[in-house]
C-alpha positions in Angstrom: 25.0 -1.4 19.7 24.6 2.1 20.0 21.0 3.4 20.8 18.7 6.0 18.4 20.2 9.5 19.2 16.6 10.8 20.6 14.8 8.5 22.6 12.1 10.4 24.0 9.2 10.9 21.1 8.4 15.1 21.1 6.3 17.2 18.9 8.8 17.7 16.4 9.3 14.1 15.8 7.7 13.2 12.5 8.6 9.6 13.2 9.3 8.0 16.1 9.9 4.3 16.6 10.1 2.6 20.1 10.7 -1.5 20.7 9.4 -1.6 16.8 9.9 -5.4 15.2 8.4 -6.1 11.6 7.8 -9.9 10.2 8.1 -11.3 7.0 6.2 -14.7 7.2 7.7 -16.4 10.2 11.1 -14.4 9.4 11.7 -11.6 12.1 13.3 -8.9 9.1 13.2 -5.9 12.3 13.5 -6.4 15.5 13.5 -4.5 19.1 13.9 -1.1 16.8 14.1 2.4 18.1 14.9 5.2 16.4 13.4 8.6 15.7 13.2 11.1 12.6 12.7 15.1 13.0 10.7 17.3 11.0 13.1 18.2 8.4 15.4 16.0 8.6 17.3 13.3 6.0 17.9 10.1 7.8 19.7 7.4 5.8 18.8 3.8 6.8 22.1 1.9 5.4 23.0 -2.1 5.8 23.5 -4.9 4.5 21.1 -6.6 2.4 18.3 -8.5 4.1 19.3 -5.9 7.4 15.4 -4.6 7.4 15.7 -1.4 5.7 12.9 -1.8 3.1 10.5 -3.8 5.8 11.1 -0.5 8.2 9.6 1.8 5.4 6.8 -0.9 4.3 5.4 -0.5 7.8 5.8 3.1 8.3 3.9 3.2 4.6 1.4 1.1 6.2 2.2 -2.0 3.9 3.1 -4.4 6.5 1.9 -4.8 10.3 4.6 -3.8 12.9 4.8 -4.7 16.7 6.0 -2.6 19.7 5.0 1.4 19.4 5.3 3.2 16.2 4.1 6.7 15.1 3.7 8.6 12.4 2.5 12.4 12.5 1.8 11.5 16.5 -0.7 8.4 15.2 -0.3 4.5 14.6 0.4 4.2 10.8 -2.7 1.1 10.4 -4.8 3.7 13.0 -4.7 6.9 10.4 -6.3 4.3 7.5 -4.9 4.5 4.1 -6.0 7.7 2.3 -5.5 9.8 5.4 -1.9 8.1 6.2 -1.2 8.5 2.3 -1.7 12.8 2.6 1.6 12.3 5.4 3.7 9.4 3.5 4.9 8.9 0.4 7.0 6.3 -0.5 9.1 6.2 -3.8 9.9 1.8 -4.4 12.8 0.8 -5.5 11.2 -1.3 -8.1 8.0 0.9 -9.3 4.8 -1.0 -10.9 3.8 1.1 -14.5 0.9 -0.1 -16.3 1.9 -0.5 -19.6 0.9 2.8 -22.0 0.0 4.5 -19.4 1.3 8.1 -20.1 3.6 10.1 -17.7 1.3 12.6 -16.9 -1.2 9.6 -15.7 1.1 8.2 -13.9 2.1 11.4 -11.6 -1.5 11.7 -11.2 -2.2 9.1 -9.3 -0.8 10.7 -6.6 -3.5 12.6 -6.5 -5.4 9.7 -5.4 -6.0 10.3 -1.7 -7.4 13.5 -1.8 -10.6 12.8 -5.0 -13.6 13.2 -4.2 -16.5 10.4 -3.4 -16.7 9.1 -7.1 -12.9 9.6 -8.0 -12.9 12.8 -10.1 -10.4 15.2 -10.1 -10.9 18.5 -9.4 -8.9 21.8 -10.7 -6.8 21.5 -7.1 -6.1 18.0 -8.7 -5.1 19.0 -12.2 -3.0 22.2 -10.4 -1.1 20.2 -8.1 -0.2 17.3 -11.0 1.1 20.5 -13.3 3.0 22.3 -10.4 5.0 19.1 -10.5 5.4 18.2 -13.7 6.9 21.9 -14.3 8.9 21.7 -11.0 10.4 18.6 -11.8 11.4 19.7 -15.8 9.1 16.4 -16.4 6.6 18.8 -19.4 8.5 17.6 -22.2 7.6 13.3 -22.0 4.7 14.1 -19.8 2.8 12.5 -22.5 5.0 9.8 -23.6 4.1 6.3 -22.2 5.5 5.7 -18.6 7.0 2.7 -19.5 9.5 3.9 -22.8 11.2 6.4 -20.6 14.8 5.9 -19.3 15.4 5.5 -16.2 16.1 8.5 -15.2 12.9 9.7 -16.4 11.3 7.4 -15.0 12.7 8.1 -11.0 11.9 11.5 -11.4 8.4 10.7 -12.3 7.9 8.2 -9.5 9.1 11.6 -7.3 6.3 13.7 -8.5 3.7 11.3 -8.1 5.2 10.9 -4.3 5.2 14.9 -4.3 1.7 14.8 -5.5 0.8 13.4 -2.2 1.6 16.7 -1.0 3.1 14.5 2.2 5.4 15.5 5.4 7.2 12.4 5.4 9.2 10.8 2.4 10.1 7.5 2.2 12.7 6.4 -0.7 13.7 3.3 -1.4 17.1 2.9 -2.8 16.3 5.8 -5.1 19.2 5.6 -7.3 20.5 2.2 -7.5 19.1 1.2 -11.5 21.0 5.2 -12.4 24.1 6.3 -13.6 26.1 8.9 -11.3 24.3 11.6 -13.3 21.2 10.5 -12.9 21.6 9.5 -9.4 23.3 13.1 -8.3 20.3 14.8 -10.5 17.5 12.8 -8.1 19.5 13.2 -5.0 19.9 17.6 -5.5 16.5 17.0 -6.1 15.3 15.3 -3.3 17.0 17.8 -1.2 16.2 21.2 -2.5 12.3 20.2 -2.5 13.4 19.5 1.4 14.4 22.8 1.9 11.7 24.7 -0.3 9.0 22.7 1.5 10.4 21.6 4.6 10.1 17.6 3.7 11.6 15.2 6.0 13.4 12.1 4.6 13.6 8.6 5.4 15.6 6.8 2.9 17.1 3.5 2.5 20.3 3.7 0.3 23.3 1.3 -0.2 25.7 3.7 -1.2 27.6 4.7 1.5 29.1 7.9 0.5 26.2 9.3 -1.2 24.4 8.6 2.1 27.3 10.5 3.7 26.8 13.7 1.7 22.9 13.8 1.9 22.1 13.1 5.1 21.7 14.1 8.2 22.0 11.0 10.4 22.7 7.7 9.1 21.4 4.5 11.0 23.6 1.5 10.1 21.0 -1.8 10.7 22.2 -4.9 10.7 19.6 -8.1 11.1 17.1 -6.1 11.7 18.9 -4.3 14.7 19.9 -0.9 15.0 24.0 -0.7 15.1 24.7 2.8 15.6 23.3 5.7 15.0 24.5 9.3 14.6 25.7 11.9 12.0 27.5 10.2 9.4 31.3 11.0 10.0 30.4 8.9 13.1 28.5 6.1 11.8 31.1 5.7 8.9 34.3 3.7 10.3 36.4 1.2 8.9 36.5 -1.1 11.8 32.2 -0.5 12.0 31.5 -1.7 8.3 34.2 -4.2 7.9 32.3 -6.0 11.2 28.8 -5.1 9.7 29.1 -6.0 5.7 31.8 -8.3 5.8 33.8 -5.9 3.5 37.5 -4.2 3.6 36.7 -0.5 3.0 38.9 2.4 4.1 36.7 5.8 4.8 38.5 9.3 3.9 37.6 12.4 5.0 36.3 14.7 3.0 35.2 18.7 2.9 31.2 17.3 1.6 31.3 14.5 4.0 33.1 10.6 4.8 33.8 8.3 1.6 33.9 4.7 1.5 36.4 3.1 -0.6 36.2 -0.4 -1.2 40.2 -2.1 -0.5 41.1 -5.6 -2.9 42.3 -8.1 -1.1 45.7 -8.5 -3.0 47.4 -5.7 -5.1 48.0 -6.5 -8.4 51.5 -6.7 -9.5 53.3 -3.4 -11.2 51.9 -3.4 -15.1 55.5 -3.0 -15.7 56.5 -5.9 -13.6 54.4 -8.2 -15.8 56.6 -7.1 -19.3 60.1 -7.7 -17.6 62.3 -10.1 -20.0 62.9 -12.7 -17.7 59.6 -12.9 -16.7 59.0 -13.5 -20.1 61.7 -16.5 -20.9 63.7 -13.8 -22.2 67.6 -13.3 -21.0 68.9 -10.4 -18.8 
């Protein structure tokens, strides 16, 4: 096992995670983890499934209690209480709840819910910030179409301006693009990372495909039960030997100018299409 690549929590650390073990029941789903995130940075959390990756973002989101010493934004997630931990994290779920007819526009809104006022009404700042996003995000033309009849697509990049809405430092996604096409998924992912640069988010996100991971982020942390197996920049993280031992799987990683890619390798090679027609393969004569 290779330890987190910064140990020692600073300043600039917008997460940092020290001896941090999560439970699910009586299942330990994280154990003993350590690991930190930097402001600005896009940290991929990749595994197999049931490895821990979505019970690590439920407790930085404050969803589930964690053990051992975990900080967000310098404070215990449970300590900041939920409206003032929601203004620093945002998560987008992998499976998002919509209330059915509620409109697009209602939905993104509700992001907006950690900063109303006493008796829960918007104010202009509200209504501002929930436009700003919708135009940002190209979201003005269904804004008004019920949530819950838009595609997928649609409906991801939704989920991401209610997150945005939060106006938080810290975004958590949860397998972001597995329910989209490559299209869709390359679409969310740019997204994701130009609203990174333009407003120096940092990003925490769990994602199964390894060579999307690769050309996104900045450090990749391979978990495994629950348990940190390496972590490091992705060219590092991403070995043959490494992932065959971790998922089971026969995968060959190839270099590549935007970054490592995983290629899954069959166990047998089919025979020659060619080979299949020959005559005496067939009962025919030579």
């Amino acid at each position: 096992m290779t330890p987190a690549s910064t140990t020692n929590p600073t300043s600039a650390d917008v997460l940092s995670c020290r001896g941090v073990g999560v439970h699910r029941g009586d299942n330990a789903v994280v154990s003993d983890l350590t690991m930190t995130v930097r402001t600005g940075e896009w940290v991929a959390l990749v595994g197999p499934n049931g490895a821990g990756k979505t019970s690590l973002l439920h407790a930085v989101a404050g969803l589930l209690p964690a053990t051992g010493e975990l900080r967000v934004d310098g404070h215990h997630p449970m300590a900041l209480g939920r409206r003032a931990l929601a203004r620093v994290v945002a998560l987008m779920p992998q499976r998002p709840v919509v209330p059915p007819g509620m409109s697009a526009r209602h939905l993104i809104a509700l992001g907006r819910t950690p900063y109303l006022g006493r008796f829960a009404t918007e104010s202009a700042a509200d209504r501002d910030a929930v436009d700003h996003e919708i135009a940002r995000l190209g979201l003005a033309g269904f804004a008004d179409r019920p949530a819950d009849q838009l595609s997928g697509g649609e409906l991801q990049r939704c989920i991401l301006a209610r997150a945005l809405c939060q106006q938080p430092r810290l975004l958590l996604l949860d397998e972001p693009t597995s329910a989209l096409d490559i299209g869709h998924q390359q679409t969310v992912l740019d997204l994701v990372d130009e609203l990174r640069a333009e407003r120096g988010l940092t990003v925490l996100a769990a994602m199964h495909d390894l060579t999307l991971a690769a050309q996104y982020a900045d450090r990749m942390v391979l978990l495994d039960q629950g348990r940190v197996v390496h972590d490091g920049p992705p060219a590092d993280v991403l070995s043959a030997a490494r992932l065959g031992a971790t998922y089971g799987a026969r995968v060959e990683v190839l270099d590549r100018p935007a970054g490592p890619a995983v290629v899954p390798i069959r166990a047998t090679q089919p025979p020659h299409p060619r080979a299949a027609h020959r005559p005496d393969q067939l009962g025919g004569t030579r």
